[in-house]
C-alpha positions as CSV (number, residue, x, y, z in Angstrom):
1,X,18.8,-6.7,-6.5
2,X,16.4,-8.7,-3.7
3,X,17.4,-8.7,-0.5
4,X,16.1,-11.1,2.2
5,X,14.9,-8.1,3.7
6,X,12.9,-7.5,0.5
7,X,11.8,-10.8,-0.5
8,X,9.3,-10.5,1.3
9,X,7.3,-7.6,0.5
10,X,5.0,-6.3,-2.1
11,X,5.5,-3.2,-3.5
12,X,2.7,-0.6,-5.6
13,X,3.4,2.4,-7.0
14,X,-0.8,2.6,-6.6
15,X,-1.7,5.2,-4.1
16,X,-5.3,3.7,-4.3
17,X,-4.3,0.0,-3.7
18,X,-1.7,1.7,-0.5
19,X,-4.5,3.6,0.8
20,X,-6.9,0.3,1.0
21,X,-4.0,-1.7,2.6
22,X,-3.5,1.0,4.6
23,X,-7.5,1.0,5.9
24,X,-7.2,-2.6,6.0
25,X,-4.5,-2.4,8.9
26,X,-1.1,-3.3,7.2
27,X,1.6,-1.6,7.7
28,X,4.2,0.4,5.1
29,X,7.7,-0.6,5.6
30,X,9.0,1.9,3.3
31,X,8.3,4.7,1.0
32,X,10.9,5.0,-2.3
33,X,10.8,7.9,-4.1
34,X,12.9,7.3,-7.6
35,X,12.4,9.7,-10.8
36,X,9.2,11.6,-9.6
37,X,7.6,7.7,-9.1
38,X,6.6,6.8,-5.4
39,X,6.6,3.3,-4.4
40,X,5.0,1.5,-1.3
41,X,6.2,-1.8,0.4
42,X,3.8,-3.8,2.9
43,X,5.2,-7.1,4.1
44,X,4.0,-9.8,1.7
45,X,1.7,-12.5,3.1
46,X,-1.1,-14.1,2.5
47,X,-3.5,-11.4,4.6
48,X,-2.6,-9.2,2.6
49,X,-2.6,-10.8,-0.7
50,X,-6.2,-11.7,0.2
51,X,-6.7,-8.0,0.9
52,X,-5.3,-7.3,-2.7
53,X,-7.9,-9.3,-4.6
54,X,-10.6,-7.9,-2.1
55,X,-9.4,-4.0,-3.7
56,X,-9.6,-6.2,-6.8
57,X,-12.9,-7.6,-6.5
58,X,-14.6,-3.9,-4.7
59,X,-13.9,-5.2,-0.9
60,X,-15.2,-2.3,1.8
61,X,-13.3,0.0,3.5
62,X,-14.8,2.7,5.5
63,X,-14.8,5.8,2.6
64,X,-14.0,8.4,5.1
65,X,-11.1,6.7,6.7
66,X,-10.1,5.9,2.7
67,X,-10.3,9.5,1.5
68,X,-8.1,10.9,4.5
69,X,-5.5,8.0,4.0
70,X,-5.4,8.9,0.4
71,X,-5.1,12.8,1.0
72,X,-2.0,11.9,4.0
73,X,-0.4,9.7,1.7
74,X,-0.5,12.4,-1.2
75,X,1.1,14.9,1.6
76,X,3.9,11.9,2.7
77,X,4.8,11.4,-1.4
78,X,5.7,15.3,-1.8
């Protein structure tokens, strides 16, 4: 069931994809954790919907600053 609170957000169960939004500045509103699966929720907009087809389409990050956020999201998800 959609809340207005979650209405508004996009949610990936790709650590990739939350690790680019991530490097691309947007914030995660929640983490959920439901039969061994974790989920991330950014507010949706249209930034970050642009930033979702630039992950899509090969957009830049910086790779260090990628690689760490992957490796602290793994450690947050366990």
């Amino acid at each position: 069931m959609n809340t207005p609170e979650t209405n508004h957000r996009y949610e990936t169960s790709d650590l990739n994809l939350a690790s680019f939004l991530r490097c691309r500045n947007f914030s995660i509103v929640e983490i959920k954790r439901q039969s061994g699966k974790t989920t991330f929720a950014f507010t949706d907009n249209d930034e970050l919907r642009t930033a979702i087809l630039d992950f899509a389409n090969d957009g830049e990050v910086r790779v260090r600053s990628f690689c760490n956020t992957v490796r602290d999201m793994k450690a947050i998800t366990r």
